[in-house]
C-alpha atoms as one frame of an Amber mdcrd trajectory, in Angstrom:
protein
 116.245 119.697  86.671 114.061 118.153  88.999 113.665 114.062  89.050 110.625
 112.683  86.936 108.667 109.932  89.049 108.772 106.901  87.052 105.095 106.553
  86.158 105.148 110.176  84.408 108.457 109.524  82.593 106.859 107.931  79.250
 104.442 111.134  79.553 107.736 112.985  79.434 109.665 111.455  76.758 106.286
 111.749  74.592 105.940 115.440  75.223 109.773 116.588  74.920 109.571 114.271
  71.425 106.829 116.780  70.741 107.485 120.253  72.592 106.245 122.343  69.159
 103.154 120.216  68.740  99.209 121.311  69.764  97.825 119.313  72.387  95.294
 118.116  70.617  97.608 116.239  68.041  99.812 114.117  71.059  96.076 113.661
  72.664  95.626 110.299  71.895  99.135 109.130  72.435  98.630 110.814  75.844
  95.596 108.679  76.215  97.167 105.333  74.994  99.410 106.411  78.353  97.254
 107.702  80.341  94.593 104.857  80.354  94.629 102.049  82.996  95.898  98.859
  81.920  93.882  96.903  84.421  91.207  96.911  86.732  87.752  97.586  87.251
  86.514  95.002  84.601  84.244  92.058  84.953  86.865  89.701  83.865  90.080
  89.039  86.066  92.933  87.004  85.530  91.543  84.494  87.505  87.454  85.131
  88.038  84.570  86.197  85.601  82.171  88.304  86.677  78.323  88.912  85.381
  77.033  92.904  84.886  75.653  92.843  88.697  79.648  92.108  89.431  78.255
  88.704  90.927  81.527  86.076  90.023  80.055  83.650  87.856  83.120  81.216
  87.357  86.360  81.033  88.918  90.336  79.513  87.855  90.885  76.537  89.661
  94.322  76.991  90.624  94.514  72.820  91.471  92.467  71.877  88.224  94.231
  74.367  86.047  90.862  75.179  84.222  87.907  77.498  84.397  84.994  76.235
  86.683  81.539  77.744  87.102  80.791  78.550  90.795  77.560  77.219  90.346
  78.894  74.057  89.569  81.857  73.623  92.153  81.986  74.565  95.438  84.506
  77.419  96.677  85.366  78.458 100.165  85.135  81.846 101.721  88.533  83.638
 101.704  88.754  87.459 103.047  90.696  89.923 100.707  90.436  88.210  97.804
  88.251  90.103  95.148  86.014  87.322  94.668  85.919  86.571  98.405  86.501
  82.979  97.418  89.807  80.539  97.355  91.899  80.304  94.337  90.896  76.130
  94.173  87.719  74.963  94.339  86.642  72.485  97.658  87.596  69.229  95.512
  90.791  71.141  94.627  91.822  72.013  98.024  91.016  68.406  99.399  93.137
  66.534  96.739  95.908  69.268  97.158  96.212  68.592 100.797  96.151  64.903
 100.586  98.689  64.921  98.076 100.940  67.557 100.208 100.378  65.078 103.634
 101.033  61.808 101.058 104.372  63.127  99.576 106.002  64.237 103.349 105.179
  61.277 104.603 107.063  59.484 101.291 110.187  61.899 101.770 110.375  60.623
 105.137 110.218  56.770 104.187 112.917  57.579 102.010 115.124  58.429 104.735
 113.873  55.145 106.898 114.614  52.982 103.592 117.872  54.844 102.707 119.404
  53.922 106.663 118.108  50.622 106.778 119.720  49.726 103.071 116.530  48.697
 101.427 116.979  52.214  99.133 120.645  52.516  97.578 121.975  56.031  97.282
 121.806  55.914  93.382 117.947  55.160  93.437 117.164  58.003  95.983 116.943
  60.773  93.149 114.529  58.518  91.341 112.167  57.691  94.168 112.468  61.337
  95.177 111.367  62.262  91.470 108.292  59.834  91.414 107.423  61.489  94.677
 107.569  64.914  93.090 105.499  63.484  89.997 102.491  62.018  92.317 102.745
  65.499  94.391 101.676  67.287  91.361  99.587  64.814  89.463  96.495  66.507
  89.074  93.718  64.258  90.479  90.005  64.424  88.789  87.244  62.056  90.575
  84.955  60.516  88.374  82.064  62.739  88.909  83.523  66.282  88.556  81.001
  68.400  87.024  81.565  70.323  83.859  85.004  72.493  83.735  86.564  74.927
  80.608  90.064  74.900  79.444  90.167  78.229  78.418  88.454  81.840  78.892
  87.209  81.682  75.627  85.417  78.368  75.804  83.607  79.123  78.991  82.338
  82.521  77.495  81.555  80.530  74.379  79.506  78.386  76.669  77.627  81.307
  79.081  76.628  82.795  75.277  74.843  79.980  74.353  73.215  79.578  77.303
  72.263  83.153  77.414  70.582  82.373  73.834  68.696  79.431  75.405  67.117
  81.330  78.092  66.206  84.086  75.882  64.667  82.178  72.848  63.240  79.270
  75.337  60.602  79.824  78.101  60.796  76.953  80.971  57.878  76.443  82.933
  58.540  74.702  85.916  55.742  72.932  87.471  54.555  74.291  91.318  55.144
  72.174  94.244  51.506  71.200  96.182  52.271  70.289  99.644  50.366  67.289
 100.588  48.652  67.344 103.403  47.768  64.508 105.454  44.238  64.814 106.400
  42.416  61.873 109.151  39.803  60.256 108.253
């Protein structure tokens, strides 16, 4: 007997469990295995996606929440499927100051720990608060809207679907004024 690649062997075991049946009875069990799991839909693990495949919002991975690209700014980043960074600009900024902040801490810790200001049993501690301010997640004041969840930012893009279907805004035209001599 020849060996069974592993993506064919639940195919296998389904069709030896069934070797006197018609096709057409194990055809949606063959389906069920047959059908991709993932991939080619409008929402990822970490994006959402409108019907033109245009991302709409976007998992910070610094904020830990859903954010509208409208709303926050993302960098470029080749190969990505969205062709944007996992964290938004904000994101990225605070990560990297925090990153810089903590090595330069870890290395005062050394200074102090020489020099006999830090005793040995306090170095864990410090070390820990270090860690803590590392991975505090920092939100400035003025961050526009975010989503905890999946479900609450599609909650929200429904209702604003509903708005601009059952309301008509009319936004007034810019004149240019022109400055005329007299």
């Amino acid at each position: 007997m020849s060996t069974i690649k592993k993506v064919f062997l639940e195919v296998n075991a389904l069709l030896l469990a069934n070797k006197d049946s018609l096709v057409a009875d194990i055809m949606p069990q063959l389906m069920l295995l047959m059908s991709a799991k993932v991939g080619g839909s409008e929402v990822g693990s970490t994006h959402l996606k409108d019907d033109q495949g245009n991302v709409i919002a976007v998992f910070c991975y610094y904020h830990k929440c859903w954010e509208l690209v409208s709303d926050h700014a993302y960098g470029a980043k080749a190969g990505t499927t969205t062709g944007l960074n996992s964290m938004c600009k904000a994101g990225v900024n605070a990560w990297t100051t925090q990153q810089r902040k903590a090595k330069s801490a870890k290395e005062a810790l050394l200074t102090k720990l020489t020099s006999g200001e830090l005793a040995v049993e306090d170095l864990a501690y410090e070390q820990e608060l270090i860690e803590r301010q590392r991975n505090n997640i920092v939100i400035a004041d003025n961050y526009p809207r975010s989503f905890g969840s999946l479900q609450e930012l599609k909650d929200f893009l429904a209702n604003v679907e509903q708005v601009e279907v059952t309301e008509e805004v009319v936004k007034p035209k810019r004149t240019k004024k022109v400055k005329t001599e007299v």
